[in-house]
C-alpha positions as CSV (number, residue, x, y, z in Angstrom):
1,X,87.5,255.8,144.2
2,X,83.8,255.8,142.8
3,X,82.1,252.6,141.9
4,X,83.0,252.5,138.0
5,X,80.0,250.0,137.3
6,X,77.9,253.0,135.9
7,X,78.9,256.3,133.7
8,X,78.4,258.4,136.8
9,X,80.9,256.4,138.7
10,X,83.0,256.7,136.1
11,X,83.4,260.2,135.4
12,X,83.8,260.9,139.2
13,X,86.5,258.4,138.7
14,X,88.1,260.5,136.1
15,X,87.9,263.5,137.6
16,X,89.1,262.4,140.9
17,X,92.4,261.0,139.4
18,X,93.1,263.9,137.1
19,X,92.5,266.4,139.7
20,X,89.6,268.3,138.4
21,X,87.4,269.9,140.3
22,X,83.1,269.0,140.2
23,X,82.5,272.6,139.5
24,X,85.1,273.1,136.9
25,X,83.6,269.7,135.2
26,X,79.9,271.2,135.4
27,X,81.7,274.9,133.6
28,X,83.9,273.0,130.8
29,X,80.7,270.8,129.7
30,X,78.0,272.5,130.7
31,X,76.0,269.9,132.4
32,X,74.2,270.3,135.7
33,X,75.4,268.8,139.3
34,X,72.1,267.5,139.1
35,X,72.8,264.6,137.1
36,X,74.8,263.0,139.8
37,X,72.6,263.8,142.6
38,X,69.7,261.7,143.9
39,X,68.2,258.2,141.8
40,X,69.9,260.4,138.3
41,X,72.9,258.2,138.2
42,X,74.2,258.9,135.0
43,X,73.9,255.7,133.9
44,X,72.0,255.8,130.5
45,X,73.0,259.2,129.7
46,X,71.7,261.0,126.1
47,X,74.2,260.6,123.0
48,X,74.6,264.6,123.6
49,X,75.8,264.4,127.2
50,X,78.0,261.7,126.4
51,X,79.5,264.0,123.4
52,X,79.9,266.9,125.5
53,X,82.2,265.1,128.1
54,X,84.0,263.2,125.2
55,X,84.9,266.6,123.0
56,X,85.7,268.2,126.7
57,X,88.1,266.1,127.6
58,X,89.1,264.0,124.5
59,X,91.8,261.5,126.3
60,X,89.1,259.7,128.2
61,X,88.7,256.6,126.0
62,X,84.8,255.7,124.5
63,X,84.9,252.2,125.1
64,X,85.7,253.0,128.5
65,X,83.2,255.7,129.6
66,X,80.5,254.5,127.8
67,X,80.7,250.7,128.2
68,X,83.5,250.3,131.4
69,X,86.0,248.4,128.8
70,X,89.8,249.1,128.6
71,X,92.0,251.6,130.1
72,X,90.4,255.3,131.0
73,X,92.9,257.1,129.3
74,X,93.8,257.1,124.7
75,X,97.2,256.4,123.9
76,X,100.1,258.2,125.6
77,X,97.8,259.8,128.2
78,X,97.2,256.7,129.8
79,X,101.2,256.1,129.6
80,X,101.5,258.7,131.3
81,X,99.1,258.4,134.2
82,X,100.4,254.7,134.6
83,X,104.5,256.0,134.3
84,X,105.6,257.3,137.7
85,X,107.7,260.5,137.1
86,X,109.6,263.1,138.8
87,X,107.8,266.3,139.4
88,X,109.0,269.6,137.3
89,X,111.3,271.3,138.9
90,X,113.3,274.9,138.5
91,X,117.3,274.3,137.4
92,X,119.7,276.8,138.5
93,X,120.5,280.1,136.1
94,X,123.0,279.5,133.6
95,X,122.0,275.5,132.9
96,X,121.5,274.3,129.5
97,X,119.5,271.6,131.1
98,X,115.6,271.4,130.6
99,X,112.9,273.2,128.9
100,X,113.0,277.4,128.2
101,X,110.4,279.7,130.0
102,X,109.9,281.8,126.7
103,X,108.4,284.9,127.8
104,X,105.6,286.4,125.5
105,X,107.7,289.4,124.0
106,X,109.7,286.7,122.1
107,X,107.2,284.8,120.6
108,X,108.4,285.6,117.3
109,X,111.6,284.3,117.6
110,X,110.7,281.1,119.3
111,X,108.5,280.4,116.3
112,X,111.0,281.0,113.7
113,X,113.6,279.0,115.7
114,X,115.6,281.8,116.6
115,X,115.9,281.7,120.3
116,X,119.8,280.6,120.6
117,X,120.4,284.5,121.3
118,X,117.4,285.1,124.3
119,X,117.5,281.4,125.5
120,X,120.8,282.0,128.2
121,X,118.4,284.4,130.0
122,X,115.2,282.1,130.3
123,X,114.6,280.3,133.3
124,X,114.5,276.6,132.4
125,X,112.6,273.5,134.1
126,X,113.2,269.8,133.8
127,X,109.6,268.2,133.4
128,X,110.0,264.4,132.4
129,X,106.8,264.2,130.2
130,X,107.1,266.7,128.2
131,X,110.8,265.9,126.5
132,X,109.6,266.8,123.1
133,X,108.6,270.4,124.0
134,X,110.8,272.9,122.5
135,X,109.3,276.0,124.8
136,X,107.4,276.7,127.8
137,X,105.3,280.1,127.9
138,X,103.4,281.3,130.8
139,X,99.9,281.8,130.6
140,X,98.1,285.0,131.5
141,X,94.3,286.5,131.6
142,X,91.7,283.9,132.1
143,X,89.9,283.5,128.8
144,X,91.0,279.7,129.1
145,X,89.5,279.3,132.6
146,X,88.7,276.5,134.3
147,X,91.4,274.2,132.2
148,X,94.7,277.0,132.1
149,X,94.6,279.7,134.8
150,X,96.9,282.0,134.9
151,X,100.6,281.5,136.1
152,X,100.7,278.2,134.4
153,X,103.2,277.2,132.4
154,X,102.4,275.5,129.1
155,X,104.7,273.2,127.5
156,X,104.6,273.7,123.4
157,X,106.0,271.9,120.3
158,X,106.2,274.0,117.3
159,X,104.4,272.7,114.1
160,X,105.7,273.8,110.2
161,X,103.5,276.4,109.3
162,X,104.3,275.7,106.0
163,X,102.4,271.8,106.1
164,X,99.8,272.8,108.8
165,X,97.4,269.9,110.7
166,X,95.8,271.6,112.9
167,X,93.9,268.8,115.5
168,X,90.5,269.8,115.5
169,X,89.7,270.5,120.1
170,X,93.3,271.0,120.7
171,X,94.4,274.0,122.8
172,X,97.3,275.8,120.5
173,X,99.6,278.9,120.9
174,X,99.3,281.2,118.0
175,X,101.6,283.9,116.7
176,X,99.4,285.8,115.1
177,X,98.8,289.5,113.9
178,X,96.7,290.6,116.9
179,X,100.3,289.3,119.3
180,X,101.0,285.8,121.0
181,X,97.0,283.6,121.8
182,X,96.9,280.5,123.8
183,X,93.1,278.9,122.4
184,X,91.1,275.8,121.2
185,X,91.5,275.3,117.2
186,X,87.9,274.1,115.8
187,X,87.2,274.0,111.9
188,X,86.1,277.4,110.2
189,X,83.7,278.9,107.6
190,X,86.1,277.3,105.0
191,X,89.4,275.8,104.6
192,X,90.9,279.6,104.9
193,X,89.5,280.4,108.4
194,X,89.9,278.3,111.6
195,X,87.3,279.2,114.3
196,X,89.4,280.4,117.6
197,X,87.6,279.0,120.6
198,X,88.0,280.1,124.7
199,X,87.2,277.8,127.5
200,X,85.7,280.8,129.1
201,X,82.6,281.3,128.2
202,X,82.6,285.0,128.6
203,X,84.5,284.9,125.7
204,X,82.9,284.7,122.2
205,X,84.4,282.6,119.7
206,X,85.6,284.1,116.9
207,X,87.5,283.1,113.1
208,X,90.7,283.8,112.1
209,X,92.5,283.3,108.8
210,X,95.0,281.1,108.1
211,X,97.5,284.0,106.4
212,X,97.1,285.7,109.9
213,X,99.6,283.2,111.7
214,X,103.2,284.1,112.0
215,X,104.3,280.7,114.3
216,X,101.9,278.0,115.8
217,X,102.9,275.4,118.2
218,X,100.6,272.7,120.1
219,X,100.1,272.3,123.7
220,X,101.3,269.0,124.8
221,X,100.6,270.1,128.6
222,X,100.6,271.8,131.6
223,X,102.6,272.3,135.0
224,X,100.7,274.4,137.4
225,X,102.9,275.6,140.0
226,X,102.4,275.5,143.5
């Protein structure tokens, strides 16, 4: 581990435990691998480098990144980096155990809640954090690059699209007009229009009306498969 007595140490800190790679860090926020190199140590960073990291990757806790106070991780994140679990894992064809591998031409009915006719032919994996999922779709293309590659399976919990709080940052999958997106959610021009945002940054955001969604249903988390 990094000595967490500055920012700098800190981050490397987070980045170590979660897995992520420096380069996929300096992508997602856009800083420069200078800051950590040489006498920069990071450890009076600007209010705008701070929010870039912070809206980036919204578990890490304030206190803790900015002042070294409390636990790295909000809420059930850290819970689950401090709970040890057993890793995902595959359940053989024609077991009712574990979570559905929805694939993307039956979006619709997973949305609606009508997957009781498709769901004997999914695959199915038991993956002990994500209980509360009710589908797990595969991701594809690489517009959500470097935090969802493709082949990974997302684990989703529908929300009513009749009483719709959307969680401003939060990655989604949308049923929409256009066919089956996996993007961020930000706010939009008005209360009709939610901006749609990519990872990527070849991709240009872009707005979306509300009346455009058949199903939505949040991204609790990933399994990336070895």
């Amino acid at each position: 581990m990094d000595d967490i007595s500055t920012i700098k140490g800190r981050i490397l800190t987070y980045l170590e435990v979660r897995g992520i790679k420096k380069t996929d860090f300096y992508h997602a926020t856009g800083l420069s691998d200078s800051n950590f190199k040489g006498k920069n140590r990071l450890s009076q960073p600007g209010g705008d480098m701070i929010v870039k990291i912070l809206t980036t990757y919204p578990e890490i806790s304030t206190d803790w990144l900015v002042m070294g106070r409390g636990e790295m991780l909000t809420g059930d994140e850290n819970e689950k980096l401090q709970r040890p679990t057993e890793p995902a894992h595959h359940v053989p064809e024609g077991s009712h155990e574990g979570i559905p591998l929805i694939p993307l031409s039956a979006m619709a009915g997973v949305f609606t809640g009508e997957t009781s006719v498709m769901e004997y032919e999914c695959e199915r994996y038991v993956i002990p954090d994500f209980k509360g999922a009710d589908f797990l779709m595969r991701v594809k293309g690489d517009s959500m690059q470097p935090t969802y590659y493709a082949g990974d399976l997302v684990a989703c919990q529908r929300v009513p699209l009749n009483d719709i709080f959307f969680q401003w940052n939060k990655t989604y999958v949308l049923d929409t007009t256009q066919g089956p997106l996996i993007k961020r959610i930000m706010p939009g021009s008005d209360n009709n229009h939610v901006l749609i945002v990519s990872d990527n940054d070849n991709y240009p955001s872009f707005e979306l009306s509300r009346d455009q969604f058949h199903g939505v249903a949040l991204v609790r988390g990933l399994v990336r498969l070895e």
